[in-house]
C-alpha positions, 0 to 999 in steps of 0.5 A: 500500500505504501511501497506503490508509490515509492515505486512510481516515484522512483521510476518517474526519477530515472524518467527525469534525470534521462529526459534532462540528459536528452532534453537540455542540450536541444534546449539549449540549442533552441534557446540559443536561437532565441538569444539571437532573436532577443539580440536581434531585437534588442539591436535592431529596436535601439536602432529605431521602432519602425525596424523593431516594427518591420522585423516584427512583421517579416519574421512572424511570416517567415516564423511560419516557413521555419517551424512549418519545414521544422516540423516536417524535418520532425518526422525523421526522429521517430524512424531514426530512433526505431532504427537506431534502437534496433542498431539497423545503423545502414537504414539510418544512413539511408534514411538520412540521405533521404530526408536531405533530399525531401527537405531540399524539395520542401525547402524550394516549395516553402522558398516559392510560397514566401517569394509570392507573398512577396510580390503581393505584400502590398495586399497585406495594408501595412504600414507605408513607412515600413516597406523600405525596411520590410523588403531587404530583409524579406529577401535575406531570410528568402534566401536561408530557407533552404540552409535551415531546412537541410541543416534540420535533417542533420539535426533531427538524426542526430537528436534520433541516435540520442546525440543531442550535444552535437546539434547544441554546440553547433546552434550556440557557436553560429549563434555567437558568431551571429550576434557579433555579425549584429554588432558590426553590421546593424550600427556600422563598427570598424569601417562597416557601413550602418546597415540597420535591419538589413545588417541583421539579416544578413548576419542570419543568413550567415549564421544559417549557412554556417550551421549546416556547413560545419553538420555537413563536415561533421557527418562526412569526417567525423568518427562518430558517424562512420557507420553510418557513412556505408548506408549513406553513400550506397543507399538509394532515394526511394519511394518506402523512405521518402513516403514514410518521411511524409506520412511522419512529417507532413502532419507534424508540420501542419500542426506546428505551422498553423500554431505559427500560423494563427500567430502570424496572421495575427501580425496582419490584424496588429499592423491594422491597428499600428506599428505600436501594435505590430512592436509589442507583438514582436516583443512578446511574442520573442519573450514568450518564445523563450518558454516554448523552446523549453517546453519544445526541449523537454518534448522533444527529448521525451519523442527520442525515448517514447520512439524507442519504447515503440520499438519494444513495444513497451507502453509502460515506459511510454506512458510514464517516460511521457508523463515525467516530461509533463511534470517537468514542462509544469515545473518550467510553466510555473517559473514562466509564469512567474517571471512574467507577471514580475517583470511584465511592466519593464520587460518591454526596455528591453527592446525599445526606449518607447513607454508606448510600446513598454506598456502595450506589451505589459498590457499584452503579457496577461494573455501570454501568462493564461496560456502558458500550461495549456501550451506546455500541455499541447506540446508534449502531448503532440511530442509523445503521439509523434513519437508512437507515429500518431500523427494526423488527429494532432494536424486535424486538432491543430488546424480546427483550434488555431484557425477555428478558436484563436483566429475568430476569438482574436478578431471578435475580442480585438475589433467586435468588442473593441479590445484593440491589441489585448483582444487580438491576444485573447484567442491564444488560451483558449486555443492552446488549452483545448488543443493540449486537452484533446491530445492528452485524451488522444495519447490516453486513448491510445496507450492506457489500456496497452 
């Protein structure tokens, strides 16, 4: 009677301490890319607001293309995991060199969606005094699409065959190297002309080539991969990979591009209130990004392990390996929490000297403390689904929430009632929390009685 949950308590003990392990690199990994978004912002703010405001507007479109391509790259993790949990190391190697090719492709199709928006971006009614600061950057993050999706392939193997220091230590080094090439090319140090905003992009698109470069030589030199190397060069591109690819990654990627979707339209209906609007939304919206990457480090190393327990058809382990990381996300979700609600009136200086905006954000940051658990909950439980390669109920949910919940709630709060930007933001929680409900019955339904 009593020795049953000691027991519990020390298997969900082991659980932590291996999701930790796992987790923490990919976390800090994805946290070094927010450190850069926060340098890029902060950089570009002091700079001037309308840049802060024109970066807010490209990278919440481009936000899109990126975690859209991410989650399909995600596909891969679960086939590597298996594949590597059962040492078929060749496999591997072929289904790298698959997954290169199909997120090449992806990669050229996402490249082609963003180019046509933007010959028509004058649709989108932003702002006049925007443009000139919108379009060069568009055109430099136009251009990294298809270094960040080829890099994700390397990524998502590696993070598959429990590697997830690599990855982390090549993200933080072209990170660092980023947030120099900010410094030199956003206020024109050492002889280097003052570019501004478009500086920032250029030091991304460096900083994103770089990434893929340096994963590209490891694979191809490093001993660690050496047995991976035979599958890689002998294997062939073939319809079994690169359908299994898309099955796994297609739905992934819907249902993370429209979280980031609704997101992202939601910078159309601020731009129509002002850039003040569109300012705070960038900040925010980086701030919170914060939570979302531990949240996403946690997840994602909880996919790494439940893939493997698939393999042995072990649901024990998955349920518990699965609800040890949502301890962990509730651990992190309360600190967010907290930390925003104490510094959401000062939080904004960050980024810009405009009280206007500081208090817009402020104003703002009460939306993002209610979703908080519900966006922990929808991750990992979409986490742990793709890590048993269930993958379509969490697209179908996902569009149904974001496109039916946040969209419609946000419109009706922010122009109906007349909430302005608050109520733009007011269609968040509802459509996180609903979503991470419905998977976490998803993931009950298919693992409980196993």
């Amino acid at each position: 009677m009593y020795i049953r949950p000691f027991l519990m308590q020390s298997v969900y003990k082991e659980h932590y301490k291996e999701t930790i392990r796992l987790g923490v690199p990919i976390m800090l990994g994805q946290l070094g890319i927010i450190i850069v978004g926060f340098a890029d912002n902060i950089m570009v703010g002091h700079h001037s607001t309308n840049e802060l405001a024109a970066a807010s507007f490209v990278n919440n479109f481009f936000n899109l293309a990126f975690i859209f391509g991410m989650g399909f790259s995600y596909g891969l993790t679960p086939i590597i995991g298996g594949l590597f949990a059962g040492k078929d190391y060749h496999k591997a190697g072929e289904t790298l060199k698959n997954s290169l090719f199909i997120n090449f492709i992806v990669g050229i199709l996402l490249s082609l969606c963003m180019l046509l928006l933007l010959f028509n971006i004058d649709m989108l009614n932003q702002p006049e005094e925007l443009i000139p600061y919108i379009i060069p950057y568009y055109i430099l993050q136009l251009f990294s699409i298809l270094f960040a999706m080829l890099f994700n392939s390397f990524k998502q193997f590696s993070d598959g065959t429990t590697d997830t220091l690599t990855p982390m230590w090549i993200m933080l080094s072209a990170n660092v190297l980023n947030i120099i090439g900010n410094y030199f090319l956003i206020y024109g140090h050492a002889g280097i002309p003052e570019l501004g905003l478009t500086g920032a992009g250029i030091s991304t698109l460096a900083s994103r080539i770089i990434t893929f470069a340096v994963f590209f030589y490891l694979f191809t030199h490093h001993n660690r991969y050496r047995k991976y190397m035979e599958g890689f060069r002998k294997g062939v591109i073939n319809r079994t990979n690169l359908r299994n690819l898309i099955r796994l990654g297609f739905p992934v990627g819907l249902q993370m591009g429209v979280e980031t979707g609704s997101f992202s339209l939601s910078v159309i209906m601020m731009g129509w209130i002002g850039s003040t609007a569109l300012a705070a939304h960038q900040v925010l919206g980086v701030i919170t990004t914060l939570g979302f990457m531990v949240y996403y480090g946690i997840a994602a190393a909880v996919t790494i392990r439940v893939s493997r327990y698939k393999n042995w058809h072990d649901y024990t382990n998955i349920r518990q390996a699965s609800f040890a990381g949502l301890h962990l996300i509730i651990a992190v979700a309360i600190m967010v929490v907290v930390l925003i609600f104490v510094f959401r009136n000062n939080m904004g200086y960050l980024f810009t000297p405009e009280d206007e905006v500081v208090r817009m954000v402020a104003l703002l940051a009460y939306s993002a403390i209610l979703y908080q658990f519900g966006d922990g909950l929808q991750i990992l439980f979409a986490n742990a689904l793709r890590g048993i390669s269930d993958v379509k109920y969490m697209a179908y949910m996902a569009f149904v929430c974001h496109f039916g919940l946040a969209l419609p709630i946000g419109y009706l709060c922010g122009f109906v009632f007349n909430w302005g930007a608050f109520g733009i933001w007011c269609g968040f929680p509802v459509s996180l929390t609903t979503l991470g409900i419905l998977l976490w019955k998803r993931f009950n339904k298919l693992t409980l009685h196993k």
